[in-house]
C-alpha positions as CSV (number, residue, x, y, z in Angstrom):
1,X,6.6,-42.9,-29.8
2,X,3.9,-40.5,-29.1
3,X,4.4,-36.6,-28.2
4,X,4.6,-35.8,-24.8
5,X,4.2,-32.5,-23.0
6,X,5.0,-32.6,-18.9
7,X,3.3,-29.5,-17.0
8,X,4.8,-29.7,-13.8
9,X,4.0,-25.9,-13.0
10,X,4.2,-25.2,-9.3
11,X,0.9,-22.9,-8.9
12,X,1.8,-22.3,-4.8
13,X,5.4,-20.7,-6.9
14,X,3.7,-18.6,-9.2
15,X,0.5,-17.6,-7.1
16,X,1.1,-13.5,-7.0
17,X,-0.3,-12.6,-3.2
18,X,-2.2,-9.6,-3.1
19,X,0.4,-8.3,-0.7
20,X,3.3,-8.2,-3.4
21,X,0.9,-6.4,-5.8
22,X,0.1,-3.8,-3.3
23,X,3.4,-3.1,-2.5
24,X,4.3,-2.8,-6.2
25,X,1.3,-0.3,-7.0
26,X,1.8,1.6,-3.8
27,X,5.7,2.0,-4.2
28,X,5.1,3.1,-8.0
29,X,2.3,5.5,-7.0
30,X,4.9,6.8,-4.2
31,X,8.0,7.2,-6.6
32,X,5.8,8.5,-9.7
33,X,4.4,11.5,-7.7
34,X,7.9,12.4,-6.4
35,X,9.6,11.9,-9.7
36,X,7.3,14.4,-11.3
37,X,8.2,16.9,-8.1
38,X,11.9,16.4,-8.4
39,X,11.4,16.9,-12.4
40,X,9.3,20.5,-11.9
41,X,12.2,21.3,-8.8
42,X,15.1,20.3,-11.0
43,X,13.6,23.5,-13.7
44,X,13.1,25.5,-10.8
45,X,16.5,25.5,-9.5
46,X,18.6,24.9,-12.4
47,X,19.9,21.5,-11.4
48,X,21.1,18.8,-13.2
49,X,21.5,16.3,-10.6
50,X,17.8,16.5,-9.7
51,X,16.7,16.0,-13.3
52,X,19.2,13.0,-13.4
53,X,17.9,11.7,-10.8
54,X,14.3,12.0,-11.2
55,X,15.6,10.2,-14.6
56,X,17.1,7.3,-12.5
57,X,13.5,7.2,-10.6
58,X,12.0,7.3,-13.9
59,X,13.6,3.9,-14.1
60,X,12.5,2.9,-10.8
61,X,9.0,4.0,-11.7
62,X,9.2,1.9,-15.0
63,X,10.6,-1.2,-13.0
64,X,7.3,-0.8,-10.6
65,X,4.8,-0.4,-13.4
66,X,6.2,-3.2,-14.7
67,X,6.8,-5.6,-12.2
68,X,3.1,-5.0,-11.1
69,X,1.5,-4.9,-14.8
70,X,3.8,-8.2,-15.5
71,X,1.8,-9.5,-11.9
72,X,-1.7,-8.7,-13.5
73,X,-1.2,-10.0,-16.7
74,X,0.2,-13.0,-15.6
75,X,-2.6,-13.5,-14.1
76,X,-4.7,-13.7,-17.3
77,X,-5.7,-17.1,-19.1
78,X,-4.0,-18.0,-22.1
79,X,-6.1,-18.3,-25.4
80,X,-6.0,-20.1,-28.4
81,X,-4.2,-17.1,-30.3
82,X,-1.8,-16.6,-26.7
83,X,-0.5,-20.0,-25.8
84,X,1.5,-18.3,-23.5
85,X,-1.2,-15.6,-22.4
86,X,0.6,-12.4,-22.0
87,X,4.1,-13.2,-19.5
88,X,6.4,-12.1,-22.5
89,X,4.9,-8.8,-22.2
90,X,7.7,-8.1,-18.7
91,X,10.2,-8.6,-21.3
92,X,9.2,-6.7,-24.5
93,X,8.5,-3.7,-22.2
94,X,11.7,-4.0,-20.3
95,X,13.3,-3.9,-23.3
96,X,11.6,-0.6,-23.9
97,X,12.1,0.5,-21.0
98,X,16.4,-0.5,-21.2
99,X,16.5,1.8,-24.5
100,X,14.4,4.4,-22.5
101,X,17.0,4.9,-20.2
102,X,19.9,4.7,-22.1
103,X,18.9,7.4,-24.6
104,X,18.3,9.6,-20.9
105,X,21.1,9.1,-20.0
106,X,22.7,9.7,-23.2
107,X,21.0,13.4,-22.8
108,X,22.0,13.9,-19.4
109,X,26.0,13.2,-20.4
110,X,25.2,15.8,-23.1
111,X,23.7,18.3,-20.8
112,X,26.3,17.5,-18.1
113,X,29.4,18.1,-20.5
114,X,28.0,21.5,-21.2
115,X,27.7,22.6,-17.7
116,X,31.2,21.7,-16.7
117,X,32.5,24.1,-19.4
118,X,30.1,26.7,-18.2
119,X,28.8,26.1,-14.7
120,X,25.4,27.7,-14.5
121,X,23.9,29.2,-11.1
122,X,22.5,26.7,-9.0
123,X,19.7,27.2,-6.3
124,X,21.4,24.6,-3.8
125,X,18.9,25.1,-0.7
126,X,16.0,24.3,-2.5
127,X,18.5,21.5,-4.4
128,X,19.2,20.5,-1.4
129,X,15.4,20.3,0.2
130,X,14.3,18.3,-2.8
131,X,16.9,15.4,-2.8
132,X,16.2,15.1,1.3
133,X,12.8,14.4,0.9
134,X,13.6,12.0,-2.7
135,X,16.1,10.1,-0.4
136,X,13.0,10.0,2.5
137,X,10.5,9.0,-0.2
138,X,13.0,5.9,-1.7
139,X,13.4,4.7,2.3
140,X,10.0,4.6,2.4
141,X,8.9,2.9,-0.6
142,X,12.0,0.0,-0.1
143,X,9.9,-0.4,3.6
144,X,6.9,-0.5,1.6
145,X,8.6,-3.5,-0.8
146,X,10.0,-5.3,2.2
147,X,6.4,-6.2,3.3
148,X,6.2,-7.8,0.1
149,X,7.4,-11.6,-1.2
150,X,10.7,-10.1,-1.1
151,X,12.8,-13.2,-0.9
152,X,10.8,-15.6,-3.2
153,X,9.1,-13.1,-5.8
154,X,12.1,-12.1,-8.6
155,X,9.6,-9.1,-9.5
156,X,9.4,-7.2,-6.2
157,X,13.2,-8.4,-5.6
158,X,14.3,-6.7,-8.7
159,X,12.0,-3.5,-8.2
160,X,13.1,-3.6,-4.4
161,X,17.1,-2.9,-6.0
162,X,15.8,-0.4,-8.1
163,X,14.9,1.2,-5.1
164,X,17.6,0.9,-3.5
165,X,20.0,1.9,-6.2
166,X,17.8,5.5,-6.6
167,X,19.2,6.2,-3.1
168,X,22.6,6.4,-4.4
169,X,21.1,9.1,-6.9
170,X,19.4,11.4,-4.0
171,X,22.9,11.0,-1.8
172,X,24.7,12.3,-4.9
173,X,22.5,15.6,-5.6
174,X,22.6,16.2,-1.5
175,X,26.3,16.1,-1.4
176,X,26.3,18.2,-4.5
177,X,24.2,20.7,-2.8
178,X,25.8,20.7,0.1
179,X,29.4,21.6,-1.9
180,X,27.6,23.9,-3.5
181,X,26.1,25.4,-0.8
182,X,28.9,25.6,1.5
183,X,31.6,26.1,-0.8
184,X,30.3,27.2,-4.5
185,X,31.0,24.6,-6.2
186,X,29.0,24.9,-8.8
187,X,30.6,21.8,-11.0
188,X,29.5,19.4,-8.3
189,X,25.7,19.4,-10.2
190,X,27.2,18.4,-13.3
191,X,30.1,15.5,-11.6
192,X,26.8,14.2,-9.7
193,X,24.6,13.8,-12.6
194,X,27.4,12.2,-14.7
195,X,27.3,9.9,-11.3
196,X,23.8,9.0,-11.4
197,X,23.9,8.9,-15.5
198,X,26.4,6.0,-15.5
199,X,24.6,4.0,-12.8
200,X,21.4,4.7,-15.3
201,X,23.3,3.4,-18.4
202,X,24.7,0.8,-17.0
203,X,21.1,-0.1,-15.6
204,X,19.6,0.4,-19.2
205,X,22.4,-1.5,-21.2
206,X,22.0,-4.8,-18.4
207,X,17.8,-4.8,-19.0
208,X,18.3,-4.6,-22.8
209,X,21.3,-6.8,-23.1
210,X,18.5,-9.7,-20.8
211,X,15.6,-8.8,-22.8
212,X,17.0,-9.4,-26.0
213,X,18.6,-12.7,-25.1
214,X,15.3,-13.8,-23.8
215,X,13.6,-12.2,-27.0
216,X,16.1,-14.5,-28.9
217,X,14.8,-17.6,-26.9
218,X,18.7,-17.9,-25.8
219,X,19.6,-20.5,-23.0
220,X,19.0,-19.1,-19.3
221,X,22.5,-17.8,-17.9
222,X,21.4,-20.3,-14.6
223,X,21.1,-23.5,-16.6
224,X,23.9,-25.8,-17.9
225,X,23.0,-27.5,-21.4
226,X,25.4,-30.0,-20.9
227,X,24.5,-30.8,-17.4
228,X,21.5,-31.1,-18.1
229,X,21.9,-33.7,-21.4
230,X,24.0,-35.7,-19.4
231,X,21.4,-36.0,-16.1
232,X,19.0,-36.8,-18.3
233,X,21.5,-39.8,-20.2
234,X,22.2,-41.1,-16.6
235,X,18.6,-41.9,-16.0
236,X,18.2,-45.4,-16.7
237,X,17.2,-47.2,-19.7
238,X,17.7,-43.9,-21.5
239,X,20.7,-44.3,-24.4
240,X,20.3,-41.1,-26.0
241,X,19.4,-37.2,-25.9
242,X,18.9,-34.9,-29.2
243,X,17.5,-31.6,-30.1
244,X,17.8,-30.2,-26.6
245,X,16.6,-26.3,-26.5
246,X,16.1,-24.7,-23.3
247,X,14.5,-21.1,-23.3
248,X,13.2,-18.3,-21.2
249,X,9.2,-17.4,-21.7
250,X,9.7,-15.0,-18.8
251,X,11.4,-14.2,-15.9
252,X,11.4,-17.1,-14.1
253,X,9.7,-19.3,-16.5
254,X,11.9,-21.9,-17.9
255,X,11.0,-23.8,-20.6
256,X,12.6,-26.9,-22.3
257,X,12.4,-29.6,-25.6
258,X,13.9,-32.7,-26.3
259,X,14.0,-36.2,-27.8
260,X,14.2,-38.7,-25.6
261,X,15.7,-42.4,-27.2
262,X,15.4,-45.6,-24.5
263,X,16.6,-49.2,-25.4
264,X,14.5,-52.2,-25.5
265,X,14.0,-52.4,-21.5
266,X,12.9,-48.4,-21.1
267,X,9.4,-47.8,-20.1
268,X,8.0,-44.7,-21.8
269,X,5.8,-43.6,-19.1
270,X,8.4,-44.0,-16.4
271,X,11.2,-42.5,-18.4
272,X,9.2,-39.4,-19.3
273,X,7.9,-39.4,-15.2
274,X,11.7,-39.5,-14.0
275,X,12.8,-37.0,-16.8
276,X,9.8,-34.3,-16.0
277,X,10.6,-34.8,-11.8
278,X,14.5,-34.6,-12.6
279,X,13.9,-31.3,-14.6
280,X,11.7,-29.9,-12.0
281,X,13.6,-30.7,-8.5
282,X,17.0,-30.2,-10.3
283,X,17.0,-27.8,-12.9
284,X,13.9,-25.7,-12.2
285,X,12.1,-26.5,-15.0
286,X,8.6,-26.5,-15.1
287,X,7.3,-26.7,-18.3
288,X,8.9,-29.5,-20.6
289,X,7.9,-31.1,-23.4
290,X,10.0,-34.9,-24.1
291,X,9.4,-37.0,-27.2
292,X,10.5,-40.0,-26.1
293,X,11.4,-42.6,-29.4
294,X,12.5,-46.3,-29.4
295,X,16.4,-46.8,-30.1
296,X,15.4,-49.5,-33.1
297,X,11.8,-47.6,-34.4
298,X,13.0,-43.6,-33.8
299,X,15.9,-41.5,-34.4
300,X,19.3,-42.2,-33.5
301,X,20.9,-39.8,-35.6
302,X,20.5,-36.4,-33.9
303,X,21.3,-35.2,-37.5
304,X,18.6,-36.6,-39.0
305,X,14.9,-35.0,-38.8
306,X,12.5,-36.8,-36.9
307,X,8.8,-36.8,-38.1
């Protein structure tokens, strides 16, 4: 039996309104600016919490850029030489952007490890100014998100947790001015950037540890091989199902393979109709491609190669 590829892509799902775009570039723009004025005030006062935490909006910055790049490009037509056109793009640059921020983080434990031995002198009012208007300037970009696709887009979700996440960071540097402030406490800049440097790692380690099972074409954490070989069995008239894969292009793009073997009453059109719609309604699936074969004229053996 013949080949058969079933595009069943829901465009109303993947259709990118302009609002989600704008929130995207107008949150980056918003965080980018800051992060560059919490970077030249972390210098300026000597703190280590407000360079860690213009590192953890570095992040947040990178998410943005990404999520709204990933948007645009998604956007463009695939070519002969890009089959795919340019959606695995999110994922090779999240995967830079996961080793990024573990080797800042990396720097900042460094750095951090230092200053507890010797505390240095920190300039905790103008700390402290800094981080209140970083935590002000995170509120307002997650209000800026919220007017986006929030609950159906996975790109402005994602970024929108970023966001929220970097407000942990800004708490930590106020309370650490504040102790220092109040009480000298001069190791507080160091405990709050080792704060904000784990939440960082553990930020950067997640992104790669996704990336690079995607990269690797590795079955999608939300998807059940076996379930789906045996939903597929039950349909009727089917008897067999071989070579299964089920891979990631990008986030939210599921894509699957198989053969397909019906006995002597299967229809091949009907099979491969129930088989696409099953996929799609139960699985999320929207790109397959099904080879269906004849028990007596195709191949059995799932051993055996098929050509």
């Amino acid at each position: 039996m013949g080949h058969q590829h079933g595009h069943s892509h829901d465009h109303g799902h993947h259709h990118h309104h302009s609002e989600n775009k704008k929130a995207l570039l107008a949150s980056f723009l918003l965080i980018s600016t800051f992060m560059v004025v919490e970077v030249i005030g972390g210098f300026m006062t000597n703190s280590l919490a407000l360079l860690s935490d213009a590192g953890h909006m570095l992040s947040d910055a990178a998410a943005l850029g990404l999520s709204y790049t990933a948007i645009r490009l998604g956007e463009k037509k695939a070519t002969q030489r890009k089959s795919y056109g340019y959606k695995r793009f999110e994922i090779i640059a999240a995967c830079l952007n996961g080793l990024t921020l573990i080797v800042i983080s990396v720097f900042i434990f460094i750095e951090a490890i230092r200053r507890f031995v010797n505390p240095p002198e920190v300039q905790s009012l103008g700390m402290l100014m800094i981080s209140i208007i970083g935590l002000l300037v995170n509120i307002i970009a997650a209000w800026i998100l919220m007017s986006g696709d929030k609950e159906d887009n996975l790109n402005v979700r994602s970024a929108f947790l970023h966001v929220i996440g970097d407000m942990l960071g800004s708490v930590g540097a106020i309370a650490a001015a504040l102790l220092i402030y109040f009480f000298d406490w001069g190791i507080a800049d160091p405990i709050a950037s080792v704060v904000v440097a784990m939440l960082i790692i553990i930020s950067g380690v997640r992104v790669v540890r996704d990336s690079f099972h995607i990269l690797m074409e590795g079955t999608p954490d939300q998807v059940d091989m076996e379930e789906v070989k045996t939903s597929l069995k039950d349909l009727p008239n089917v008897s067999d199902v071989h070579d299964l894969h089920i891979w990631t292009i990008t986030s939210g793009f599921l894509t699957m393979s198989c053969h397909v073997v019906i006995d002597e009453n299967g229809n091949h059109d009907t099979v491969l109709a129930e088989g696409q719609r099953l996929l799609h309604d139960q699985f999320g699936i929207e790109h397959s491609t099904i080879q269906v074969e004849r028990l007596e004229v195709g191949c059995p053996n799932p051993h055996e190669t098929c050509n």
